[in-house]
PDB file of N, CA, C, O and CB in Angstrom:
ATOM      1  N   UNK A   1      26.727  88.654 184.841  1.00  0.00           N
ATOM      2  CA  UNK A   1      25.351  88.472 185.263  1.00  0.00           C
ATOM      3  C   UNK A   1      24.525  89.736 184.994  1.00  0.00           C
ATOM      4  O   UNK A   1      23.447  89.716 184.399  1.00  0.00           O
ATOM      5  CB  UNK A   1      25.298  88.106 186.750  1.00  0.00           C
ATOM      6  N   UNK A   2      25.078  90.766 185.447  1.00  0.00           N
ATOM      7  CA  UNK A   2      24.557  91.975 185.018  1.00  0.00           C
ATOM      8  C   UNK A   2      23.775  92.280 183.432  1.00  0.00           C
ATOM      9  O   UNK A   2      22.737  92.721 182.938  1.00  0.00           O
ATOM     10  CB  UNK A   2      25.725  92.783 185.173  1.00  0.00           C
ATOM     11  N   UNK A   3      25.041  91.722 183.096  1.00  0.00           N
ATOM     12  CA  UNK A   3      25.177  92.079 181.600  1.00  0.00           C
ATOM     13  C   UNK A   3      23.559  91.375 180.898  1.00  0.00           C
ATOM     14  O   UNK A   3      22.516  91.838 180.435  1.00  0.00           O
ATOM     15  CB  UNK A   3      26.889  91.197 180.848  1.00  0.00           C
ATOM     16  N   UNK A   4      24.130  90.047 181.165  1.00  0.00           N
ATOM     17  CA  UNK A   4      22.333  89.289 180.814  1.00  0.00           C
ATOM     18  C   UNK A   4      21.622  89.748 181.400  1.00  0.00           C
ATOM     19  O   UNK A   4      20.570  89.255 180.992  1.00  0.00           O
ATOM     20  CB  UNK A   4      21.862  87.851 181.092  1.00  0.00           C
ATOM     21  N   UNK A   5      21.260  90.796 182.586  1.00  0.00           N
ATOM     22  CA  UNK A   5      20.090  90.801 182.901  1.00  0.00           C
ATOM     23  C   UNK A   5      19.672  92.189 181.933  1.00  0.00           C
ATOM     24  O   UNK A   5      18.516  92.380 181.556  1.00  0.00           O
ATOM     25  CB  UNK A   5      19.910  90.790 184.550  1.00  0.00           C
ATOM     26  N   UNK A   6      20.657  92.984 181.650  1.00  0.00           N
ATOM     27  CA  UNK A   6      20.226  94.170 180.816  1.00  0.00           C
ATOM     28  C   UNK A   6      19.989  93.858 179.340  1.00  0.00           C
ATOM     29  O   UNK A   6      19.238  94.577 178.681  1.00  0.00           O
ATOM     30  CB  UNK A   6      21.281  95.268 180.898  1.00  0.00           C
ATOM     31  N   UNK A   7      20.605  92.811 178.805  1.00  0.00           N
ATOM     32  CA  UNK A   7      20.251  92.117 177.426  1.00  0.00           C
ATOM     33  C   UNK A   7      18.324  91.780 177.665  1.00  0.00           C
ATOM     34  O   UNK A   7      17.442  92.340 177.013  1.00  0.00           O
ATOM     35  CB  UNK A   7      21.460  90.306 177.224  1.00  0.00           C
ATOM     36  N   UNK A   8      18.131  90.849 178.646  1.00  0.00           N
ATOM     37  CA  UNK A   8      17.237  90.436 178.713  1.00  0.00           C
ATOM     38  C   UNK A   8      15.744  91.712 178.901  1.00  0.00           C
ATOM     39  O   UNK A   8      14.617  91.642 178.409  1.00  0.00           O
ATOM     40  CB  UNK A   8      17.633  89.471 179.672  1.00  0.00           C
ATOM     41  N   UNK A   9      16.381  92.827 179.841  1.00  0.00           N
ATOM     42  CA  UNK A   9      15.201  93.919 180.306  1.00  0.00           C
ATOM     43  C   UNK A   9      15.003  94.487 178.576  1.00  0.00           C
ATOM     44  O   UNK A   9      13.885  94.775 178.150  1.00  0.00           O
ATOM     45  CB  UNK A   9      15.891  95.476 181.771  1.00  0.00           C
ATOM     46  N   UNK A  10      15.904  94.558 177.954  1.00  0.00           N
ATOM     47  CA  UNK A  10      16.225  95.618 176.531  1.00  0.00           C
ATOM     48  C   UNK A  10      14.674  94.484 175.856  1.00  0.00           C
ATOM     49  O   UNK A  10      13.507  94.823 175.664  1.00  0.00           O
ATOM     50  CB  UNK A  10      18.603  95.422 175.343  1.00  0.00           C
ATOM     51  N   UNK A  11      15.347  93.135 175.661  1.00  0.00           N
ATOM     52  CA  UNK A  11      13.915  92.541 174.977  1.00  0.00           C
ATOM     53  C   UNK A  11      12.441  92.598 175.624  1.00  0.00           C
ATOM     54  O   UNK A  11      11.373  92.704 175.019  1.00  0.00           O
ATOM     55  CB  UNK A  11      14.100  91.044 174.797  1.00  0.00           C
ATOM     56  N   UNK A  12      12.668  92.498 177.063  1.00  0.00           N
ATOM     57  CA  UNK A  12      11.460  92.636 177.540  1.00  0.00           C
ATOM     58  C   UNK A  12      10.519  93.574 177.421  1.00  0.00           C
ATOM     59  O   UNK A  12       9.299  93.417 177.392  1.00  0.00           O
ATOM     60  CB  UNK A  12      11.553  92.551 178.459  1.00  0.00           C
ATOM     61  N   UNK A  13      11.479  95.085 177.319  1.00  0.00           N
ATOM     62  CA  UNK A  13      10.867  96.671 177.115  1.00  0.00           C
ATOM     63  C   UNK A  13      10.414  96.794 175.809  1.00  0.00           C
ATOM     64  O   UNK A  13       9.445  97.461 175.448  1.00  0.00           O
ATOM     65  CB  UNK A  13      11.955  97.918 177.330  1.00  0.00           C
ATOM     66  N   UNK A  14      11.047  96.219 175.212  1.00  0.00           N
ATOM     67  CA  UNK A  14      10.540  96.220 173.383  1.00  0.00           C
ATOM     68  C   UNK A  14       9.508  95.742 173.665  1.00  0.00           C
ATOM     69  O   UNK A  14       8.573  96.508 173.437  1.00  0.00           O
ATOM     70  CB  UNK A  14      11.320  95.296 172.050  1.00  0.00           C
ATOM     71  N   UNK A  15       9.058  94.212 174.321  1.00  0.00           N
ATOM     72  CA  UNK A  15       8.130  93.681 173.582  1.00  0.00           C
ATOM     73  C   UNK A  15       6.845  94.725 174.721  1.00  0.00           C
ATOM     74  O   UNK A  15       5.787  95.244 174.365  1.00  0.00           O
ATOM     75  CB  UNK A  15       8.200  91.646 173.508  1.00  0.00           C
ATOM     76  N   UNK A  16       7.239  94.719 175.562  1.00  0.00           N
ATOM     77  CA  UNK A  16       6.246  95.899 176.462  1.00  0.00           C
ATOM     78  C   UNK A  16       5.904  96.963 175.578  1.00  0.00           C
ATOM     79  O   UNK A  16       4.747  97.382 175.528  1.00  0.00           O
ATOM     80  CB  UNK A  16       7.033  96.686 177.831  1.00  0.00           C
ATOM     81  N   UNK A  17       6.959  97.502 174.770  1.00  0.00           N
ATOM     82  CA  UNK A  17       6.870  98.694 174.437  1.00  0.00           C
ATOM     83  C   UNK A  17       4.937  98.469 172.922  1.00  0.00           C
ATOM     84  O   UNK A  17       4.065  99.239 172.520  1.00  0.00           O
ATOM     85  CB  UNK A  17       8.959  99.196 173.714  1.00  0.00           C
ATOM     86  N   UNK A  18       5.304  96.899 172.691  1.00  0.00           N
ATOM     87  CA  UNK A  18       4.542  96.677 171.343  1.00  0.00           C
ATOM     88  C   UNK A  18       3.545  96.314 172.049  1.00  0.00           C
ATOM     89  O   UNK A  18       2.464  96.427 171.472  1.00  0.00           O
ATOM     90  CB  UNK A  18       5.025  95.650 170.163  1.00  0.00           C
ATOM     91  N   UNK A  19       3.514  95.851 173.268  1.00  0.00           N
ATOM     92  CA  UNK A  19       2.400  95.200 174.019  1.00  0.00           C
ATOM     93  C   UNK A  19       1.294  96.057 173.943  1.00  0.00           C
ATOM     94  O   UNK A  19       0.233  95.814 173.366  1.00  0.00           O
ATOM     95  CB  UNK A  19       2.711  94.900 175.463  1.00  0.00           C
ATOM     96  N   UNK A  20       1.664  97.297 174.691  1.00  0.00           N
ATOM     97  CA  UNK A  20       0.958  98.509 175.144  1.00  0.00           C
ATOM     98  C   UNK A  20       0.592  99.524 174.177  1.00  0.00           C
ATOM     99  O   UNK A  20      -0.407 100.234 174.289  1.00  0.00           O
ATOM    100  CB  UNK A  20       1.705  99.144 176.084  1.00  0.00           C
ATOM    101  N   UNK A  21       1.702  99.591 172.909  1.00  0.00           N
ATOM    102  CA  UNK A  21       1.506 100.296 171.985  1.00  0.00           C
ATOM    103  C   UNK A  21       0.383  99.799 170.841  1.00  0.00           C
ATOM    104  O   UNK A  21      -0.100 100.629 170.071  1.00  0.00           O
ATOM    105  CB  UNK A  21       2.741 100.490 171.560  1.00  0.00           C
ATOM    106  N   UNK A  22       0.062  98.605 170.796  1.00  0.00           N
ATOM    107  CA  UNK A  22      -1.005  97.963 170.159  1.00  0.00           C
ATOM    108  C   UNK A  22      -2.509  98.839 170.997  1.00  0.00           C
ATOM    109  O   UNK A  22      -3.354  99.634 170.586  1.00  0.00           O
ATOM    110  CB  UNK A  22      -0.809  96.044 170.451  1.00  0.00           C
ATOM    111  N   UNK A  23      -2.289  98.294 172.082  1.00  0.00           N
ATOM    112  CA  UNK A  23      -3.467  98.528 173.072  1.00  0.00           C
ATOM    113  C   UNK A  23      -3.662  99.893 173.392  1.00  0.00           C
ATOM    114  O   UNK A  23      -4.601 100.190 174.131  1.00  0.00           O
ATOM    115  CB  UNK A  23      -3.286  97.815 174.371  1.00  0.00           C
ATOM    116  N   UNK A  24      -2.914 100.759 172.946  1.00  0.00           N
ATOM    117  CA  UNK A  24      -3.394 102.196 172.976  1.00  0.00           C
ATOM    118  C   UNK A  24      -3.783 102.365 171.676  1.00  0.00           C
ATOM    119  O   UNK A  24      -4.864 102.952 171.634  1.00  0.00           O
ATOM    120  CB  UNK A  24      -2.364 103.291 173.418  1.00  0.00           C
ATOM    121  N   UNK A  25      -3.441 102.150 170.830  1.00  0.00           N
ATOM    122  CA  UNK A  25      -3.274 102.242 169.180  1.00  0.00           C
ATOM    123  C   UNK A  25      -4.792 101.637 168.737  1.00  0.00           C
ATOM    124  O   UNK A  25      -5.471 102.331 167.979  1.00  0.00           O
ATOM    125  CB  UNK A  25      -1.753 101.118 168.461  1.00  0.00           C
ATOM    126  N   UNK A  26      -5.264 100.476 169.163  1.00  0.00           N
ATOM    127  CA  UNK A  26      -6.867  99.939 168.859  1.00  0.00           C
ATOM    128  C   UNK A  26      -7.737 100.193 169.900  1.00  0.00           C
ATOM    129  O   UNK A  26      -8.796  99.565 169.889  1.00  0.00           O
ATOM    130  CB  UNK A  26      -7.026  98.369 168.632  1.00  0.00           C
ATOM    131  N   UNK A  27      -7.463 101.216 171.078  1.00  0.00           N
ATOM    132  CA  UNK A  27      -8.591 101.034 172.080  1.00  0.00           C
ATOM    133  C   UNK A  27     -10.045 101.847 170.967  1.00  0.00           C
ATOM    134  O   UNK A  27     -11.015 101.140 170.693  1.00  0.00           O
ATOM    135  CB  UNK A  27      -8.088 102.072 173.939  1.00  0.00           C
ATOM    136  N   UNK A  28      -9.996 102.924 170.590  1.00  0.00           N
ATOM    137  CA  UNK A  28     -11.043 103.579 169.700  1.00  0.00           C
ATOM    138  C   UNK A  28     -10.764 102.950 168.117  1.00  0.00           C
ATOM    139  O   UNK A  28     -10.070 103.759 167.501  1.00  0.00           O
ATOM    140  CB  UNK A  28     -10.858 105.401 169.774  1.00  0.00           C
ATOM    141  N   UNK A  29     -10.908 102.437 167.762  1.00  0.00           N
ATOM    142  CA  UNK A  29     -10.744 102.320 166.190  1.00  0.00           C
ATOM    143  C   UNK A  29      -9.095 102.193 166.225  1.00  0.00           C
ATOM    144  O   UNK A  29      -8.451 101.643 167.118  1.00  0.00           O
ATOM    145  CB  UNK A  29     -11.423 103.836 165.177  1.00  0.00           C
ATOM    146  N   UNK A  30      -8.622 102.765 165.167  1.00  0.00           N
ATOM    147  CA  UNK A  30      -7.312 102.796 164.971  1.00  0.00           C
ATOM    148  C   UNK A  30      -6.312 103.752 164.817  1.00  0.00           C
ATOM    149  O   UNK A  30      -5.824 104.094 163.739  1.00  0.00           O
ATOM    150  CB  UNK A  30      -7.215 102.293 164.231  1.00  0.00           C
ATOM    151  N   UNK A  31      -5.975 104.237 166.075  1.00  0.00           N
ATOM    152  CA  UNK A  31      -4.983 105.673 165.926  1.00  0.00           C
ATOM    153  C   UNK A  31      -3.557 105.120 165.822  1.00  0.00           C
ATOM    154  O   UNK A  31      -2.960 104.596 166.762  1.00  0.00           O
ATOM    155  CB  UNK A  31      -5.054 106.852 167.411  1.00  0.00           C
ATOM    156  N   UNK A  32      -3.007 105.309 164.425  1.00  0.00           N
ATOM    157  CA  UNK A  32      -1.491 104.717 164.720  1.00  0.00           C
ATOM    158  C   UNK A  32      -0.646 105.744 165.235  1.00  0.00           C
ATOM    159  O   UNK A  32       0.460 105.561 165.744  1.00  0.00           O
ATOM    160  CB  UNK A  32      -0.733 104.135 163.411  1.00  0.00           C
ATOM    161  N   UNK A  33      -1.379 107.116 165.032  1.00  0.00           N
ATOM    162  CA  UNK A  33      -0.650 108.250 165.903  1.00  0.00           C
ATOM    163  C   UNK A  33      -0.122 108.149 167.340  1.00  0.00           C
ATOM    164  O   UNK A  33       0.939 108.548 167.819  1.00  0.00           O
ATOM    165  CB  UNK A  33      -1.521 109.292 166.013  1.00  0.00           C
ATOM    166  N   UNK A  34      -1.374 107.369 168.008  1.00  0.00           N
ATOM    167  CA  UNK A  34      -0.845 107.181 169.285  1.00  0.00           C
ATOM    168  C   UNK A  34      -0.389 106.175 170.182  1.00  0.00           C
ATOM    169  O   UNK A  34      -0.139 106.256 171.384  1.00  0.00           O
ATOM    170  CB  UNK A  34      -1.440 107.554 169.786  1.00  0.00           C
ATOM    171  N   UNK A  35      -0.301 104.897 169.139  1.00  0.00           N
ATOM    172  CA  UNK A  35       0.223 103.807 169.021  1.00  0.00           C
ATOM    173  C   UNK A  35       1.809 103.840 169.162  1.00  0.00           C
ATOM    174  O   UNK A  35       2.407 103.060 169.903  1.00  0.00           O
ATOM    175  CB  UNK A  35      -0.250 103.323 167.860  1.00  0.00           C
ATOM    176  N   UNK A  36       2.799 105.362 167.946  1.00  0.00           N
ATOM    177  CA  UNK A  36       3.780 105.523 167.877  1.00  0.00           C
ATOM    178  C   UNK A  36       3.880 106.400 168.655  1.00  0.00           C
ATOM    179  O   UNK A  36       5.070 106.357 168.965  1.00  0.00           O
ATOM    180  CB  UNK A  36       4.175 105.589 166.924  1.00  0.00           C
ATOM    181  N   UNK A  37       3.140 107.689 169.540  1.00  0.00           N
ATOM    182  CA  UNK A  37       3.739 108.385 170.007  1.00  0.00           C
ATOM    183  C   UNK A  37       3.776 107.694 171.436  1.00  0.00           C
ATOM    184  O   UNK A  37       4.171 108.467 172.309  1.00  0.00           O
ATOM    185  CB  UNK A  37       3.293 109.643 169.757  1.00  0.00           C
ATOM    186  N   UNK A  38       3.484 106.529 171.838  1.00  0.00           N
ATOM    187  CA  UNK A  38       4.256 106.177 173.029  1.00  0.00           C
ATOM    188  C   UNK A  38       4.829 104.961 172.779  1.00  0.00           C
ATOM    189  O   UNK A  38       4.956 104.369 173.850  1.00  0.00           O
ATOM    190  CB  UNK A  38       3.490 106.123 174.269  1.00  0.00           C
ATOM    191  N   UNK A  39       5.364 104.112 171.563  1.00  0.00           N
ATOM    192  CA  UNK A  39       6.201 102.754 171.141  1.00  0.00           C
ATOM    193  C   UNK A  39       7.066 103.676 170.929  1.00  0.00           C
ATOM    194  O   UNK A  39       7.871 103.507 171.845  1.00  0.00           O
ATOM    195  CB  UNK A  39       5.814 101.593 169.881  1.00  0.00           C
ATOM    196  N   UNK A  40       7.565 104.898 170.060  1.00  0.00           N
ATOM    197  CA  UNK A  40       9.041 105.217 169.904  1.00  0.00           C
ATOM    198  C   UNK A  40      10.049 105.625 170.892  1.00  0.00           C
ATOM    199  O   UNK A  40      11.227 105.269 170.873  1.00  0.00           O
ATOM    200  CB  UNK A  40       9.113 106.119 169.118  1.00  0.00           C
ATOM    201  N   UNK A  41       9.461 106.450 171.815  1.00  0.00           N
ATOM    202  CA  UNK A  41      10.424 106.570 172.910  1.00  0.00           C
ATOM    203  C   UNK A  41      10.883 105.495 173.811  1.00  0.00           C
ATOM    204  O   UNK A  41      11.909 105.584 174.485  1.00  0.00           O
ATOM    205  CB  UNK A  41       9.974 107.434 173.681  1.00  0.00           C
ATOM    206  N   UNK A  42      10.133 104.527 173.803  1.00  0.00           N
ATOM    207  CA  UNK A  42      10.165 103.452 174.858  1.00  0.00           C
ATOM    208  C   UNK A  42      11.435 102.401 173.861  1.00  0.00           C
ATOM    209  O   UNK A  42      12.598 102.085 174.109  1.00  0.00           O
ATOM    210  CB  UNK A  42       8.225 102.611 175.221  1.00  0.00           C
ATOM    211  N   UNK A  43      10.629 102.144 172.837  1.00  0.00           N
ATOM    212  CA  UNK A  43      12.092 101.816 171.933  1.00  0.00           C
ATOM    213  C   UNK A  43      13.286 101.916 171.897  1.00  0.00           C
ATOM    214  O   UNK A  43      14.162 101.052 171.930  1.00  0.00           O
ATOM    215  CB  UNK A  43      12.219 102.173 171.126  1.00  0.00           C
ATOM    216  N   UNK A  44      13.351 103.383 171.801  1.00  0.00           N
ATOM    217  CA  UNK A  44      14.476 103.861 171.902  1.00  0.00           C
ATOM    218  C   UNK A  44      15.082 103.902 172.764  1.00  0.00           C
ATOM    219  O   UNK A  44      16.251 103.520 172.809  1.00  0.00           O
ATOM    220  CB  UNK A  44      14.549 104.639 171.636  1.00  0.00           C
ATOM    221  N   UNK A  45      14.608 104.256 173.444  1.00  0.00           N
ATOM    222  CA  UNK A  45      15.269 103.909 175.296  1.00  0.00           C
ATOM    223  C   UNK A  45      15.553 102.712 175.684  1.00  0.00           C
ATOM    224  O   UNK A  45      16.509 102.423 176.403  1.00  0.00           O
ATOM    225  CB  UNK A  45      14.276 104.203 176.542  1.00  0.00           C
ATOM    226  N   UNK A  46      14.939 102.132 175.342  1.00  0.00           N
ATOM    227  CA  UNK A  46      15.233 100.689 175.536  1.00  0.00           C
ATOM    228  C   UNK A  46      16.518 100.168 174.505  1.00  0.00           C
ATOM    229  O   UNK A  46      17.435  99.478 174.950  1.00  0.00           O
ATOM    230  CB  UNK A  46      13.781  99.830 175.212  1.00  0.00           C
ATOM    231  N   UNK A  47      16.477 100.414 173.690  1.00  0.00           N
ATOM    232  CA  UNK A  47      17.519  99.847 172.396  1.00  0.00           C
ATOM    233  C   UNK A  47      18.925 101.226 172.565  1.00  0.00           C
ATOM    234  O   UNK A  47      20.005 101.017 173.117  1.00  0.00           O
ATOM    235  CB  UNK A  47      16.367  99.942 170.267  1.00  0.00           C
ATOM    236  N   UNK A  48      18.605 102.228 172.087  1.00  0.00           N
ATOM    237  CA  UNK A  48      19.944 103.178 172.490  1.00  0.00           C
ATOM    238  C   UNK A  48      20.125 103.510 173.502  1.00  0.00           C
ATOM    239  O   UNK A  48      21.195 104.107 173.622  1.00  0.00           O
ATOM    240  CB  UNK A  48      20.124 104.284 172.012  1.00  0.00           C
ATOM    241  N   UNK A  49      19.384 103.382 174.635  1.00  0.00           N
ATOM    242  CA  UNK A  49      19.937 103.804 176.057  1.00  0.00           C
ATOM    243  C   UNK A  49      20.673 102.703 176.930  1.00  0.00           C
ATOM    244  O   UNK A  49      21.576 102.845 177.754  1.00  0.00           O
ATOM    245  CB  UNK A  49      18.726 104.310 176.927  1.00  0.00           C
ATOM    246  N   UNK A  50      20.109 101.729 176.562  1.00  0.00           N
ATOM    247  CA  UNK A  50      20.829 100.501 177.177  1.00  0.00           C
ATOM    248  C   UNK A  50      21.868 100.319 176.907  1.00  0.00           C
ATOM    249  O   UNK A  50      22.800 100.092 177.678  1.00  0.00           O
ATOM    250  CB  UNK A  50      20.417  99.417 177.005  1.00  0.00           C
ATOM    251  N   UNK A  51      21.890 100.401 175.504  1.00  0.00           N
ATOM    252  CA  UNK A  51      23.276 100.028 174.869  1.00  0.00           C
ATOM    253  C   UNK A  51      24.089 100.727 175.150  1.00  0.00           C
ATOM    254  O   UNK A  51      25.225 100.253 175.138  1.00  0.00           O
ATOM    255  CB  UNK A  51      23.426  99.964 173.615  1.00  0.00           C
ATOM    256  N   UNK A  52      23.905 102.305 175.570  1.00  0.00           N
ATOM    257  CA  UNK A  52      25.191 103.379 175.430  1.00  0.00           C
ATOM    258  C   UNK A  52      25.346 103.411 176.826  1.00  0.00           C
ATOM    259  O   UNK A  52      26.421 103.990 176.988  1.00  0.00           O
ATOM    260  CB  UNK A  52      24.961 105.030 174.669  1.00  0.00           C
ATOM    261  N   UNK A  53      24.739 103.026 178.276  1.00  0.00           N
ATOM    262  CA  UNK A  53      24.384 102.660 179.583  1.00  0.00           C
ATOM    263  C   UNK A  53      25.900 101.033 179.390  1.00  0.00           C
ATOM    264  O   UNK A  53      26.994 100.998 179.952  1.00  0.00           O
ATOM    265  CB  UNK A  53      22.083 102.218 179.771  1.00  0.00           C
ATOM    266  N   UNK A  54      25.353 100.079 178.510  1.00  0.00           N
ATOM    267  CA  UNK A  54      25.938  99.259 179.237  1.00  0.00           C
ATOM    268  C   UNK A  54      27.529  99.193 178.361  1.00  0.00           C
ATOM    269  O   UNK A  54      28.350  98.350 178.720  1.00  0.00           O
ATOM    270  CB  UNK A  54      24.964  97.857 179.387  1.00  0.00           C
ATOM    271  N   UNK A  55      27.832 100.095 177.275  1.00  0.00           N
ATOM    272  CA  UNK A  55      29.257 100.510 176.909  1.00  0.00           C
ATOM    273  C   UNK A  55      29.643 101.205 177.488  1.00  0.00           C
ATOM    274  O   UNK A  55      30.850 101.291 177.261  1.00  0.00           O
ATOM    275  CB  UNK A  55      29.569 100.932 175.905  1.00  0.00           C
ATOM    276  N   UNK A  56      29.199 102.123 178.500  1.00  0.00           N
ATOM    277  CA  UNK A  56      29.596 103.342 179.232  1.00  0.00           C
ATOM    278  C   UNK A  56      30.357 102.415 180.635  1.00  0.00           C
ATOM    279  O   UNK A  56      31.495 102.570 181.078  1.00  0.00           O
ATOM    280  CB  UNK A  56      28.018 104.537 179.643  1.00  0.00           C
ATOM    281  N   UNK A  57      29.354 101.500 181.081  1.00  0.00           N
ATOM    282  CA  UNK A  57      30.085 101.306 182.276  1.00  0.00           C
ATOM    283  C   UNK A  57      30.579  99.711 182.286  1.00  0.00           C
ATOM    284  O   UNK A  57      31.251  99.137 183.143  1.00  0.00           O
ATOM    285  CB  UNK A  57      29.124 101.718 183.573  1.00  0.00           C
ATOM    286  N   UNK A  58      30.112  99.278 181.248  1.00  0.00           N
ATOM    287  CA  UNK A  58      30.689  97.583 181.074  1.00  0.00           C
ATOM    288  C   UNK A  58      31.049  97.827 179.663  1.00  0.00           C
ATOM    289  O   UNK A  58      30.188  97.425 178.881  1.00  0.00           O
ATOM    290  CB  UNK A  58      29.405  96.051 181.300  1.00  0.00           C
ATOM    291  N   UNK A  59      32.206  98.439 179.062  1.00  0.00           N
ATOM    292  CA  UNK A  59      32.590  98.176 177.512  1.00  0.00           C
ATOM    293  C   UNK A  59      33.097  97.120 177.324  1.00  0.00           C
ATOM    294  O   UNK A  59      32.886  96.368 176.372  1.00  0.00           O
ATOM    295  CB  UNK A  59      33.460  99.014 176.892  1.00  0.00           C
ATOM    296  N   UNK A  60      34.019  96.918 178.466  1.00  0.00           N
ATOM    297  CA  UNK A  60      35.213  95.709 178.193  1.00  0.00           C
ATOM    298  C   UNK A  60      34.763  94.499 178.186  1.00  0.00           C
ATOM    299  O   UNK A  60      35.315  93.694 177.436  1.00  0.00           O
ATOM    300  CB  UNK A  60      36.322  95.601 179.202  1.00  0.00           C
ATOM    301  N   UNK A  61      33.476  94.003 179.150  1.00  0.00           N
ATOM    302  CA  UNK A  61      32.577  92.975 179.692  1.00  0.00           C
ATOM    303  C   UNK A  61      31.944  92.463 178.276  1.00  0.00           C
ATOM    304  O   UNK A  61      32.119  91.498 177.532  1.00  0.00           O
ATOM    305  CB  UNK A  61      31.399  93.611 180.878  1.00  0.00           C
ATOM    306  N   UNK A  62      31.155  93.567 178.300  1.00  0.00           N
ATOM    307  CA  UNK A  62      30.173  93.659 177.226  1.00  0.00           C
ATOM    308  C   UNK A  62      30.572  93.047 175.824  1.00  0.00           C
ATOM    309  O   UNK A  62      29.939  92.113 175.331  1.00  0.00           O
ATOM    310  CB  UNK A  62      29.858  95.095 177.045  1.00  0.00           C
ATOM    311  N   UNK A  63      32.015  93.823 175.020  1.00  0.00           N
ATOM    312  CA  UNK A  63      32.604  93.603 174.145  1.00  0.00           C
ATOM    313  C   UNK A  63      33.009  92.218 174.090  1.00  0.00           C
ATOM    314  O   UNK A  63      32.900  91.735 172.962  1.00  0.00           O
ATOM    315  CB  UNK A  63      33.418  94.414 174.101  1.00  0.00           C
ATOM    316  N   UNK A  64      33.501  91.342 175.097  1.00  0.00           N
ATOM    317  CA  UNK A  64      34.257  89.885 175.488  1.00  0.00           C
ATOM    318  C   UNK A  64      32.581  88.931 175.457  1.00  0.00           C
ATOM    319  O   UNK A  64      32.600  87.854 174.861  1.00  0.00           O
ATOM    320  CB  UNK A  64      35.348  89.941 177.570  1.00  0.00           C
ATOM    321  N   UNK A  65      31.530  89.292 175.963  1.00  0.00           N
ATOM    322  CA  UNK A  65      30.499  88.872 176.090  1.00  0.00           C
ATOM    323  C   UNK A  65      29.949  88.481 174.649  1.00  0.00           C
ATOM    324  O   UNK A  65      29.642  87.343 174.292  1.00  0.00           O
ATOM    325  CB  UNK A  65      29.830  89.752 176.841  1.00  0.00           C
ATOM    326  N   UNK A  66      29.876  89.767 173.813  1.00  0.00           N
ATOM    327  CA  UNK A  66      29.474  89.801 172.537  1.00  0.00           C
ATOM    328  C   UNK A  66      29.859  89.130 171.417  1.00  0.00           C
ATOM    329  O   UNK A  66      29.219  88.555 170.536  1.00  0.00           O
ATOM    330  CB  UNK A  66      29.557  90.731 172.267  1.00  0.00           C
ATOM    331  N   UNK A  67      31.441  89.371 171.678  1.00  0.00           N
ATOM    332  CA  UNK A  67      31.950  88.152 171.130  1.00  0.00           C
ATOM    333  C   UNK A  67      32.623  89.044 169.771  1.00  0.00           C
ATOM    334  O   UNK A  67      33.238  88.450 168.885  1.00  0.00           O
ATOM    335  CB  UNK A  67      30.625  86.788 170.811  1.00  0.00           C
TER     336      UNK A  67
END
């Protein structure tokens, strides 16, 4: 159960991450500077932190889950 709920937060943060990163990115015209300087960390965190979070303490789960 765990496991899906951290699969599920990982997609949710991405799409948050594009949600918000649009909407900072076109509030004045078009800064893609600051569009990426707050979509990459959130990305990443979301995509490599989760993942190395949920091999760290669910490998075995995770791995049987994945298939």
């Amino acid at each position: 159960m765990l496991l899906k709920i951290l699969d599920w937060l990982r997609i949710i943060a991405v799409a948050v991450a594009f949600f918000f990163g649009y909407q900072i990115g076109f509030q004045n015209g078009y800064d893609p500077f600051a569009q990426l300087h707050f979509m990459i960390p959130v990305i990443v965190v979301a995509i490599a932190g989760l993942s190395g979070l949920e091999s760290v303490f669910f490998g075995r789960k995770a791995a049987e889950m994945k298939g």
